[in-house]
C-alpha positions as CSV (number, residue, x, y, z in Angstrom):
1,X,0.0,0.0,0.0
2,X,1.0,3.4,-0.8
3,X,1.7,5.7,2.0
4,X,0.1,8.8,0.0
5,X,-3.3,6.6,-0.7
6,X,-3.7,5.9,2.9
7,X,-3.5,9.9,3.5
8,X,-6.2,10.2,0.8
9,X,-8.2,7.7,2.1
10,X,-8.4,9.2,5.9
11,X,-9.5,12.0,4.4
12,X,-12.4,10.7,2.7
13,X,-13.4,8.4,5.3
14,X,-13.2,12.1,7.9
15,X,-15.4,14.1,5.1
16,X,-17.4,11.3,3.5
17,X,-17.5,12.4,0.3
18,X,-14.9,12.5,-2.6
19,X,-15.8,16.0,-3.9
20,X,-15.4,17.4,-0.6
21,X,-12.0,15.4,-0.3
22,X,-10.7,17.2,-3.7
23,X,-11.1,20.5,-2.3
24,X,-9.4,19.4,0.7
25,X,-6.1,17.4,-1.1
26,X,-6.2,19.9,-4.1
27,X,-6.9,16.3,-6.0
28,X,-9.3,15.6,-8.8
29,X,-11.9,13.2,-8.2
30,X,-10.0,10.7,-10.6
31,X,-7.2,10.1,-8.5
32,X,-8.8,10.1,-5.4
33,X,-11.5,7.3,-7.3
34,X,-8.4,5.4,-8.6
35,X,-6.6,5.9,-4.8
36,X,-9.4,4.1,-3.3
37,X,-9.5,1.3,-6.2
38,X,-5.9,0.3,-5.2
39,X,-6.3,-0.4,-1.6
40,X,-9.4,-1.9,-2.2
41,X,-7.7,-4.0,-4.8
42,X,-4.8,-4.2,-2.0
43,X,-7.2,-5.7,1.0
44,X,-9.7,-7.5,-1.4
45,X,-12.9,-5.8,0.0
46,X,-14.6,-2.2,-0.8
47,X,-14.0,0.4,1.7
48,X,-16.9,2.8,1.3
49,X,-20.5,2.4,0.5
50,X,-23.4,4.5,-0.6
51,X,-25.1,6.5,2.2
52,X,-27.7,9.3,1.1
53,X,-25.6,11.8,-1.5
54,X,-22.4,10.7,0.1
55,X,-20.4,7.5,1.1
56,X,-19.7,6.0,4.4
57,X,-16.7,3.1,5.5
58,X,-17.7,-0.4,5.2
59,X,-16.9,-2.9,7.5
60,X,-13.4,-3.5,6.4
61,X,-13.2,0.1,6.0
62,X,-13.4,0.9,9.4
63,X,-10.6,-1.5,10.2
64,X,-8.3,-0.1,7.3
65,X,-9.0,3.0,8.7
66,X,-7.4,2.0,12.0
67,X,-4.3,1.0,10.5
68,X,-3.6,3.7,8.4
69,X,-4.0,5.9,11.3
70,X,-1.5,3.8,13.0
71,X,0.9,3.7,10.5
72,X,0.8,7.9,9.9
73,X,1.4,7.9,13.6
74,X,4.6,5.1,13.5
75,X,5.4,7.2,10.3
76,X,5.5,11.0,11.8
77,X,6.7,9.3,14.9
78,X,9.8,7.9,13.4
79,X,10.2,11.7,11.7
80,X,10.7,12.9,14.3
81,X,12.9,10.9,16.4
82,X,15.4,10.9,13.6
83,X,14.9,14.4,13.5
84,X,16.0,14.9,17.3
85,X,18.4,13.3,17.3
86,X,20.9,16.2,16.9
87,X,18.2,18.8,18.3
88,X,18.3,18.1,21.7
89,X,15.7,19.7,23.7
90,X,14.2,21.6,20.7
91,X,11.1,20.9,18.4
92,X,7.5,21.8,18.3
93,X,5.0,20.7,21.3
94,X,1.2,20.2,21.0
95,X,-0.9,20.4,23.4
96,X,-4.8,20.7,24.2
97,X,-5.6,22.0,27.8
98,X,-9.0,22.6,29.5
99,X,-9.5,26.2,30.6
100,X,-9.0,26.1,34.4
101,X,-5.4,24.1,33.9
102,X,-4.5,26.9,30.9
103,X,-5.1,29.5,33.7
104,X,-3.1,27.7,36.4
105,X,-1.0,25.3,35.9
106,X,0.2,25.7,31.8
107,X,1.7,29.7,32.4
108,X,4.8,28.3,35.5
109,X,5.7,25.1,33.6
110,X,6.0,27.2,30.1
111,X,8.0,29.2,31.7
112,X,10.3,26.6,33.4
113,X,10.4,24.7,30.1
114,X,11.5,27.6,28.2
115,X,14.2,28.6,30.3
116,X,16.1,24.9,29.9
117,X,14.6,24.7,26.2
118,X,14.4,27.9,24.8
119,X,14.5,26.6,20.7
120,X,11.1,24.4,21.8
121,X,8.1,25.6,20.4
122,X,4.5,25.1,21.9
123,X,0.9,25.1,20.0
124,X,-2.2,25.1,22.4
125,X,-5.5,24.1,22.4
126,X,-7.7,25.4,25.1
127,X,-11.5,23.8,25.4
128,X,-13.6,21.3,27.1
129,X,-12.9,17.4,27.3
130,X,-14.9,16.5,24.6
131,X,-13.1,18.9,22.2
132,X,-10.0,18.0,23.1
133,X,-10.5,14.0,23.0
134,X,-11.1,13.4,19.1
135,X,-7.9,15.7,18.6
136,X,-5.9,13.5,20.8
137,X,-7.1,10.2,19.1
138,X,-6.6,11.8,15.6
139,X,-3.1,12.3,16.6
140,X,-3.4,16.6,16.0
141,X,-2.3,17.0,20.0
142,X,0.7,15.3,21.6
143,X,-0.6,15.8,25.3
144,X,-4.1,16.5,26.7
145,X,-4.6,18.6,30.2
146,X,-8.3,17.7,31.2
147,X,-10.2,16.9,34.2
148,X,-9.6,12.5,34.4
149,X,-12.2,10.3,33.5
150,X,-12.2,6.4,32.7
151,X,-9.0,5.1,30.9
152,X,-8.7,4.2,27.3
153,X,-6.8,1.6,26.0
154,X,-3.5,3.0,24.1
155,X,-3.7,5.8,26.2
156,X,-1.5,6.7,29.7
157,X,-2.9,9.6,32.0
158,X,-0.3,11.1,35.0
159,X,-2.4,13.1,37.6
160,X,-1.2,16.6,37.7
161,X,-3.5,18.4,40.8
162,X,-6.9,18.2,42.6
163,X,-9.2,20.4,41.2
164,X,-12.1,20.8,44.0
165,X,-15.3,22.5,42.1
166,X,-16.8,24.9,44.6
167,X,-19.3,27.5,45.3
168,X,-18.3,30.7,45.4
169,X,-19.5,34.4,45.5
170,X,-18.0,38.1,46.0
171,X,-16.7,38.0,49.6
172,X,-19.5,41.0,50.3
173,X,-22.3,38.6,49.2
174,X,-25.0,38.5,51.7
175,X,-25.0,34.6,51.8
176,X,-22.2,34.2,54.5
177,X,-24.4,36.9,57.0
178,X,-24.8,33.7,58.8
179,X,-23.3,30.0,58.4
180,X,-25.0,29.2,54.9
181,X,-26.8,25.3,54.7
182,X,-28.0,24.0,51.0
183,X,-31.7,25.5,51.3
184,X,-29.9,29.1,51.7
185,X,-28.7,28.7,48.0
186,X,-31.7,28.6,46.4
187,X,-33.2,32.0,47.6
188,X,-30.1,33.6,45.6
189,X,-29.5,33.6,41.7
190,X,-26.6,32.2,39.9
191,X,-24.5,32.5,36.9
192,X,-23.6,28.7,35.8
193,X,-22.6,26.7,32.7
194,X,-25.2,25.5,30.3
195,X,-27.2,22.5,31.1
196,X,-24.8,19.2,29.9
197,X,-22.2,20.5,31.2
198,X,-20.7,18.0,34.1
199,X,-20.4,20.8,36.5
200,X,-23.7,22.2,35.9
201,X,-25.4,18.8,35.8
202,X,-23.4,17.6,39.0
203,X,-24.9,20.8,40.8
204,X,-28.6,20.2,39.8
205,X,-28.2,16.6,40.5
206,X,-27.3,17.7,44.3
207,X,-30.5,19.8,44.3
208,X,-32.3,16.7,43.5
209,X,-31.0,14.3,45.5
210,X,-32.0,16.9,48.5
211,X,-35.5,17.8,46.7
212,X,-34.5,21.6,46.7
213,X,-35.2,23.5,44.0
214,X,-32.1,23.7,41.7
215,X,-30.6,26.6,41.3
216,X,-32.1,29.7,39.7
217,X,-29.8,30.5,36.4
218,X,-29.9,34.5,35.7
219,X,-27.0,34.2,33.3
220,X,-25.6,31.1,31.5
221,X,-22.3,30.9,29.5
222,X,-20.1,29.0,28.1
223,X,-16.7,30.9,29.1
224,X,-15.5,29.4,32.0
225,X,-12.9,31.9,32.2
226,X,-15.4,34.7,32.3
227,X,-17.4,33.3,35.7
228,X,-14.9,35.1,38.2
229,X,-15.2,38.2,36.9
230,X,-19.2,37.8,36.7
231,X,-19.1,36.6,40.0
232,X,-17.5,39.5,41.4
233,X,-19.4,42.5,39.5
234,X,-22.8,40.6,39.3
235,X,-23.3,39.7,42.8
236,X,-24.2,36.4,41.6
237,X,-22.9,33.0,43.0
238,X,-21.1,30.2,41.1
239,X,-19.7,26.9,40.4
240,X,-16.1,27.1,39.7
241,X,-12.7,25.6,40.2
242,X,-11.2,26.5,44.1
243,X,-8.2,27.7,42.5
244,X,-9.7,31.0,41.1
245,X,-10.7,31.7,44.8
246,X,-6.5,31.4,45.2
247,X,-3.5,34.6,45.4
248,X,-3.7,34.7,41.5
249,X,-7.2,35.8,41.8
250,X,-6.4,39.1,43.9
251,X,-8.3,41.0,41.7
252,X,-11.3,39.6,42.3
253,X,-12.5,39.7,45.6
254,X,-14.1,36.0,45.7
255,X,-15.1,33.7,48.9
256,X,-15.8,29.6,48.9
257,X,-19.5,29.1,50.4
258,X,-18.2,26.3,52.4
259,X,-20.5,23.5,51.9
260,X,-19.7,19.4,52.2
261,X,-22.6,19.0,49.6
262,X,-21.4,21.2,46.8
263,X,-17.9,20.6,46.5
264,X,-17.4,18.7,44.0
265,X,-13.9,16.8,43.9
266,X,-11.7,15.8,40.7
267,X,-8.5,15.9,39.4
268,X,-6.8,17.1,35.9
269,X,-4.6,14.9,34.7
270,X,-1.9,14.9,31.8
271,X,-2.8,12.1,28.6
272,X,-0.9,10.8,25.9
273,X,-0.8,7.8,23.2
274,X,1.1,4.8,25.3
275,X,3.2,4.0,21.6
276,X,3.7,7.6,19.8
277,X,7.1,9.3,20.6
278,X,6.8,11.8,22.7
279,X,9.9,14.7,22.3
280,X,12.7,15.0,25.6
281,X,11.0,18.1,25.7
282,X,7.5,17.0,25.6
283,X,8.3,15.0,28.5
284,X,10.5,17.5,30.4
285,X,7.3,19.7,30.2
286,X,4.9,17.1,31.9
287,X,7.1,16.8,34.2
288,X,6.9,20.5,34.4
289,X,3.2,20.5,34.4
290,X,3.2,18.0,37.4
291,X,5.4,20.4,39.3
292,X,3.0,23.0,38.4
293,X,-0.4,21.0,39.4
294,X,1.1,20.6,42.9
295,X,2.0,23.8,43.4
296,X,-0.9,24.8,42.2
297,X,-3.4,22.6,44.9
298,X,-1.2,23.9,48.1
């Protein structure tokens, strides 16, 4: 099998159609046609079948599809190796991180990498879990900073802090007049993420299991980043990681409603494919990361 025909044929099986493939590849439909007739010839099956006004993998599509993905990754892995070989700590680093960790922990271990590896280069990826997965498994991200969840086979995860989830509010908030108890939340409004998102359905979730009311959402949003500052100019509470309650938060006045019930305990952890090469420098930086994440949940 051709290595170039196995590219071609990823990207058809991603966009499911050949004419959107030629745009993509700068191919005309010929070749990719003829592309796809040799590896079928190659395996002795067909690889893609009619599905409405495109074409979708077969069977023995799906498993080519596995393969050639492994063999781009043992092929741009090999790359570069060789190519470090007389680089040293150098090279380019990519890596998807989750908004609270790209706040906290990412800025001190950039800047500790950087000052031993100052030729490395770093591309990042901030979003939530479920943006940052596919790219990990496609093999567009070497390392992945998100919140831990169940292991996947070919993949390694090294935990990197605690990241409690908390209520908070601005420290003036009338909510700590007295000690506050689960019932006291509800008479106050909130700014939260939207519904489906683990924190927010975690929090509702403990409304339920108490048969409270859950809480009442005045403004909802999607920028994790942005709930601090809300927080602190709305008067509204919120669920958010403890570390923005921390001394890098100084500018925003912020107090933890402290409540067994609504703290909500994880961890972020570091992931990586168990058989791509990772770069000296890739791994000097997790380890960088990890001294980070501690430093970080003190």
């Amino acid at each position: 099998m051709d290595l170039r025909d196995l590219r071609y044929f990823e990207t058809i099986a991603e966009l499911e159609h050949i004419g959107r493939a030629t745009e993509r590849l700068h191919r005309t439909q010929p070749a990719l046609t003829s592309s796809v007739r040799r590896l079928e010839e190659a395996v002795g099956a067909p690889l893609f079948e009619k599905a409405g006004r495109g074409i979708r993998l077969t069977q023995a599509g799906k498993v080519l599809l596995k393969w050639a993905q492994r063999v781009r990754f043992d092929v741009e892995d090999a790359r570069r190796e060789i190519g470090d070989i007389d680089r040293g700590l150098s090279g380019h680093i990519r890596i998807g991180i989750v908004p609270t960790a790209a706040q906290f922990i990412l800025p001190p271990a950039a800047r500790q990498l950087m000052s031993v590896a100052p030729e490395v280069t770093l591309r990042t990826v901030v979003g939530l879990i479920d943006t940052l997965k596919p790219l990990l498994h496609a093999g567009e991200l070497d390392l992945m900073v998100a919140t831990e969840s169940p292991p996947e086979a070919g993949f390694t995860s090294q935990r990197l802090a605690e990241d409690p989830i908390v209520v908070a509010a601005s420290a003036t908030h009338p909510i700590f007049a007295n000690p506050p108890t689960l019932r006291d939340l509800t008479k106050f409004r909130w700014v939260l993420q939207p519904p489906g998102a683990p924190t927010r359905d975690w929090l509702d979730h403990t409304f339920d299991r108490k048969r409270l009311p859950r809480p009442q959402v005045q403004v909802e949003s999607t920028m994790l980043l942005m709930l601090p500052a809300l927080i602190a100019e709305t008067g509204l509470l919120s669920f958010i990681s403890r570390h923005h309650l921390g001394p890098f938060e100084s500018r925003s006045p912020l107090k933890e409603v402290p409540l067994k019930e609504t703290t909500m305990h994880r961890r972020l952890v570091v992931t990586y494919r168990e058989t791509r090469y990772l770069l000296p420098a890739a791994r000097l930086l997790i380890s960088f990361l990890g001294e980070a994440g501690h430093g970080a949940g003190e």
